[in-house]
Each structure stands twice: as C-alpha cells, then as structure tokens.
N, C-alpha and C positions, 0 to 999 in steps of 0.2 A: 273020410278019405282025404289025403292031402295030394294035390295037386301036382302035374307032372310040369316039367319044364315044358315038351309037346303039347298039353292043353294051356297053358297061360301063355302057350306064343301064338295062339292063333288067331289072333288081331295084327299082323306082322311083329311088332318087337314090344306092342303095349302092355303091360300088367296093368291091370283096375282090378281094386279089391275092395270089397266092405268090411270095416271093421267092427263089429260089436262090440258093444261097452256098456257095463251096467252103471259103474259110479268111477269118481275121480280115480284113485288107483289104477284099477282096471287101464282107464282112457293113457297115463301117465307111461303104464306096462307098455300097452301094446302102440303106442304112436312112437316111445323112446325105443322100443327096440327095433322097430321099423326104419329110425333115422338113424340111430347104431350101424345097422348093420350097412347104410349108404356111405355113410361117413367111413368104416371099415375098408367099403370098398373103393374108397376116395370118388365119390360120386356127386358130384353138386344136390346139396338138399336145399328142397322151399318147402317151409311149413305156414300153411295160411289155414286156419282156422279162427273164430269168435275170439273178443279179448281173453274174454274171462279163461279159455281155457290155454290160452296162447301165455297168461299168468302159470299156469301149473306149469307149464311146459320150459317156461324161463328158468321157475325156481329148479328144476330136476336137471336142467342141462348142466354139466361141467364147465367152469369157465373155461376148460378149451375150447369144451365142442362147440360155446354159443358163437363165436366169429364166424366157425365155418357153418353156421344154419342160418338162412335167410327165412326172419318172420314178416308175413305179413296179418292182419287182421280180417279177416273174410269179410267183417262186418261193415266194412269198406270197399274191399278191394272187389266183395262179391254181393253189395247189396241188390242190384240190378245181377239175375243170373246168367244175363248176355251179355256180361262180361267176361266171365270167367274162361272161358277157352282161349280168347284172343288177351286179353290182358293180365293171364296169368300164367296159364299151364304151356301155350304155344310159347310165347314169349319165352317163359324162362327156357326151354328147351333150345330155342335160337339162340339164346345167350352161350349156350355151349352147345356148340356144331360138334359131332362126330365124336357126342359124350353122352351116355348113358346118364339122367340125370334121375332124383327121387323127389315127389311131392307128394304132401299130405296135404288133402283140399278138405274141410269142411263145409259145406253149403248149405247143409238142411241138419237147420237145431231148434228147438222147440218150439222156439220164439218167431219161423216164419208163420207168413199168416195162411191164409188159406185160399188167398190172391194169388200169394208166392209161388207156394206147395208145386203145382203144375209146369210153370217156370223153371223150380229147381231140378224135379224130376226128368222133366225132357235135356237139362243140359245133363245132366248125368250118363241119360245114354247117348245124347250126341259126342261124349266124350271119348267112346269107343269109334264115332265113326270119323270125326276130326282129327285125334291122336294114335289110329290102328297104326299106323306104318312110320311114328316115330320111337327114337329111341328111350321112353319114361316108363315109371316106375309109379302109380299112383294109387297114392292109399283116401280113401272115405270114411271117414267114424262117422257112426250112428250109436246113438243115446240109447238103448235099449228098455232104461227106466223113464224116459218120457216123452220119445217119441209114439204114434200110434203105431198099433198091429201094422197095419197099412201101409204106414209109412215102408216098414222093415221091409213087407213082403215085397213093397217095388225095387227097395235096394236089393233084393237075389235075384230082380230082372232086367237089373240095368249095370250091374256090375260081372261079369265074365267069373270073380273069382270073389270069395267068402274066406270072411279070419275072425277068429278070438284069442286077442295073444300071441302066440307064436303060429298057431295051428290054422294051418290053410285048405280048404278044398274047392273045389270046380263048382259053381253054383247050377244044381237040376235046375233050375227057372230062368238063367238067362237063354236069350233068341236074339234075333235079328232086332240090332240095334234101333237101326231105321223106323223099323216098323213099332217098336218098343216109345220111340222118343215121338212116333205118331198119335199112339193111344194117350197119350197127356193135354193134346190139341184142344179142349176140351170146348163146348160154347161158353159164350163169355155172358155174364147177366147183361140184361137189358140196361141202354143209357137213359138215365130217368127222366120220366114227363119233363122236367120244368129243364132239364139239359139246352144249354145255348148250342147254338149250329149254325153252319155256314154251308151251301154247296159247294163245292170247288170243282169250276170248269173253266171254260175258254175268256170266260169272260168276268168272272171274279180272280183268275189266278191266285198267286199265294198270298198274294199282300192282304187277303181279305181273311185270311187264315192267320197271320201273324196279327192284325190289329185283335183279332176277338180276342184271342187268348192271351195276351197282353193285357187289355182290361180287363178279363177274368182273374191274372194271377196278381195283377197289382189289386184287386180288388179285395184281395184275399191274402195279402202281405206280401207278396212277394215285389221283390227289384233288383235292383244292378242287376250285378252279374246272371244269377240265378233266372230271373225275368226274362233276361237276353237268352236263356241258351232255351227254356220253354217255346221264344219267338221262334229261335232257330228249328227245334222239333219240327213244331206246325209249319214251318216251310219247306223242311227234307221232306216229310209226311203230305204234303199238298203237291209237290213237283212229282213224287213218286207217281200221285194220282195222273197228275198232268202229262207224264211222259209214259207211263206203262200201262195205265189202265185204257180201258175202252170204254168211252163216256163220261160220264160224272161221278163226283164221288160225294161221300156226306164228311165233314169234321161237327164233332159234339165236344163240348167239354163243359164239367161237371166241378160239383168235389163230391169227393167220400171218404170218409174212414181218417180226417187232416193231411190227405194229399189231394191234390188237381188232377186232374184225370182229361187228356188228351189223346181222342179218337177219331182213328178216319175210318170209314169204311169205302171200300171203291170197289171194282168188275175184275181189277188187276189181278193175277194168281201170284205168289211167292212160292215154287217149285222146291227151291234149295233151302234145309233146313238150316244150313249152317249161313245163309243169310244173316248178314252183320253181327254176326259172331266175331268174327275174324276179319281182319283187313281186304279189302281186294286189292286183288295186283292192278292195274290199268292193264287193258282197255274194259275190264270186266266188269258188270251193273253192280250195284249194293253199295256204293259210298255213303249214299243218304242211310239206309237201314242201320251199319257203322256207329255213323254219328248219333242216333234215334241211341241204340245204344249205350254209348258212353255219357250222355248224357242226362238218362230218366233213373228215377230207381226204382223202375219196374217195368218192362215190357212184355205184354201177353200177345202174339198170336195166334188169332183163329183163321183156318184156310176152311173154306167151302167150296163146294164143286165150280161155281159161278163168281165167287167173291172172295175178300179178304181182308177183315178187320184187326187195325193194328193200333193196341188200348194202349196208353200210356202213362204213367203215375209218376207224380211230384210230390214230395213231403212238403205241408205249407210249415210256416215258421210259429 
C-alpha cells in the first residue's frame, strides 16, 4: 500500500520514513532518488550518514548535484544521539525558514553498540515529536543484511512511513511517538563495585565533582581540552543535582568498554524528553543538560518514579 499525502501529513508537515536496504546498490537506488527528487524540487538537501557510505554516495552524485547536497558524516555529527535533533535536523531546517527542506539521517548501523542501540532508538521517535509541525522531509536507511530482526521491527515503530526504493507505505506499527521513545528508557547496568564516587550536596558542591573526575580521566589519558570539557560535564551534572533535585545526589565514575563513564544519580525528575536535545530559549531550565550533550559521546537516561540517572561516556585515547 503506498501511502497517501493525508496519512504522511499527519505529524503537521513531517515525512519520516524508513528505508530498507539489503546491499550497496540498493542503499545508492533508494537514498539517490530520494535526493533527486528534493533537488527536483529545488529543496535544500542534507545527507548525513556513516563515511563509508557517504563514499558511495559521492562517487553516484553528478558533479552538479554534489554542490547543491550538503554531506555530513553521522559518525561525527551523530556519535552522541542527542545530538542529532538539535545540531542537525532542527538546525538545518532554521537555516531555511519558510522552505521545505529533505534530509537523509543515518543513525543506527551495524557498528553501534548495544549502549548506543537504546539512545538511537528513542531519538528516532523523538523525531516525530520535535519535528511534527516543521516543514522536512526525512528519510532513515536501515541495512536489512546486517542489522538485527529487532532492530527493523522498532524502525516500523518509530518511523510514521516505510520505503524500498521508490515504494512507499504507512507503517501498521507506528503509535504514539512519546510513548514509543518511552519504551527504549530502559535500566541502565549497575556502576561497578570498585566505581569512585562522590555525594553531591550542600556542602561538597560541584567542585568535589570536578576534582574526582579530573584525576579519573587524566588517570586514564585524557587532558587539555578533552579533560576540561569531562570537568565541565560533572559540574552541569552536579548543579543540576544542586538546583532541581531534593536532597543529595550520588556522582560514580568508572571505565568500560575504553571510555569513562560519568554518572549522577539524584531524587530530581527530567519530565521533558526532548531535554537537551535542542537548545533552550531563556528563561527556560536544560542549558546544563545541552551542554552534557554536546559534549559526551554517549548519553543514556533512565527516569524512575522517584529518581533520575544521567550515564555519561567518554572514549579514552
């Protein structure tokens, strides 16, 4: 069944599609005719997906069409998945006001891990609920040869609309986004025995949260610049506690997997999904959440009835 104009506008003016794809071809067909057809309609195109395929996609484009397609590398731009709404898809769409714009977003390829996996999944349906009522056009490939079952089956619940190729239809399995990018909240493992920690309250404030994690991550290569912006985490992360929660809060931080891993848990609730996704306006709370980040490359939250743990991962060098 291919899809009616009436059913893909009923996110106010968003298209979100998944697209399948078994191999390179395939992935080449259905992303070039997708941008074709933006470019056609003289539509500002961003294509941000992994290098490696961001390569196929160079060698196929026309040296006309590549000027007017703006690549970025997801593998960057969307290593942390809370970034990608605020520093890729909203953005570009502010870049042209009162224009229908097209993006290919790739976020989830073989290679994320199983940290990620949940991360990615819930920005995917926050992407219906952040971009319902602007004017874009977004397409998602999914690897059909080597992503899992699993994976697929969350993209027909988090994407409104399904494709292969040319051919479009209305995904049976999408619902309520909200509730959709709820179910990925998942608990987070335990921080391990030998995990360093600090309380943070009235009377440790944040500086005792910046010094641990500082000799944690110099401890473990890290400096300059890099060093500084982990200090900074643990101090958005520690005033968060200080100013919203009620009582005290724990900061742990570990390694795993060759990154640092930087966690508070506090009493505080975070309500709004799209918390530090996106910019705030002033006088609005979430600056610190924001910065948390643009700076980690990985952010997981778990919300509990009573609490709110906010994990955060550093690749060490």
């Amino acid at each position: 069944m291919t899809a009616t104009a009436e059913q893909t506008g009923a996110l106010g003016t968003l298209e979100h599609d998944a697209l399948f794809y078994a191999n390179g071809d395939e992935y080449v067909s259905g992303v070039l005719g997708f941008v074709r057809e933006g470019l056609a309609r003289d539509e500002p195109v961003l294509v941000s997906v992994p290098g490696w395929n961001l390569d196929l996609l160079r060698a196929a484009l026309t040296p006309e069409e590549t000027p007017r397609v703006r690549l970025r590398d997801m593998t960057v731009a969307g290593r942390n998945p809370g970034r990608i709404i605020g520093n890729v898809l909203t953005a570009f769409v502010r870049e042209h006001p009162g224009t229908r714009v097209r993006i290919v977003g790739e976020p989830i390829w073989a290679g994320r891990t199983d940290e990620e996996y949940p991360a990615c999944a819930e920005h995917e349906a926050l992407i219906n609920v952040a971009l319902g009522p602007l004017p874009a056009y977004i397409q998602c490939p999914y690897d059909t040869s080597a992503l899992p079952a699993s994976v697929l089956t969350d993209a027909t619940r988090t994407h409104p609309t399904l494709a292969t190729g040319p051919t479009r239809w209305t995904s049976p399995a999408y619902t309520d986004p909200a509730m959709v990018a709820a179910s990925f909240d998942v608990e987070l493992s335990p921080a391990p025995p030998d995990a360093e920690f600090v309380v943070i309250g009235p009377e440790t404030g944040a500086r005792s949260a910046r010094v641990l994690v500082h000799d944690a991550g110099r401890s473990h290569g890290l400096d300059g610049e890099r060093l500084a912006e982990v200090r900074l985490v643990a101090q958005e992360l520690a005033v968060n506690t200080l100013t919203h929660s009620p009582g005290r809060g724990l900061l742990e931080v570990w390694t795993a997997d060759d990154h640092l891993v930087v966690q508070v848990q506090d009493g505080g609730r975070i309500t709004d999904q799209l918390a530090g996704r996106r910019a705030p306006e002033p006088p609005h709370v979430g600056h610190g959440l924001f910065v948390v980040h643009q700076l980690a490359d990985l952010v997981r939250i778990h919300r509990e009835s009573t609490s709110t743990t906010v994990r955060t991962y550093f690749r060490l060098p």
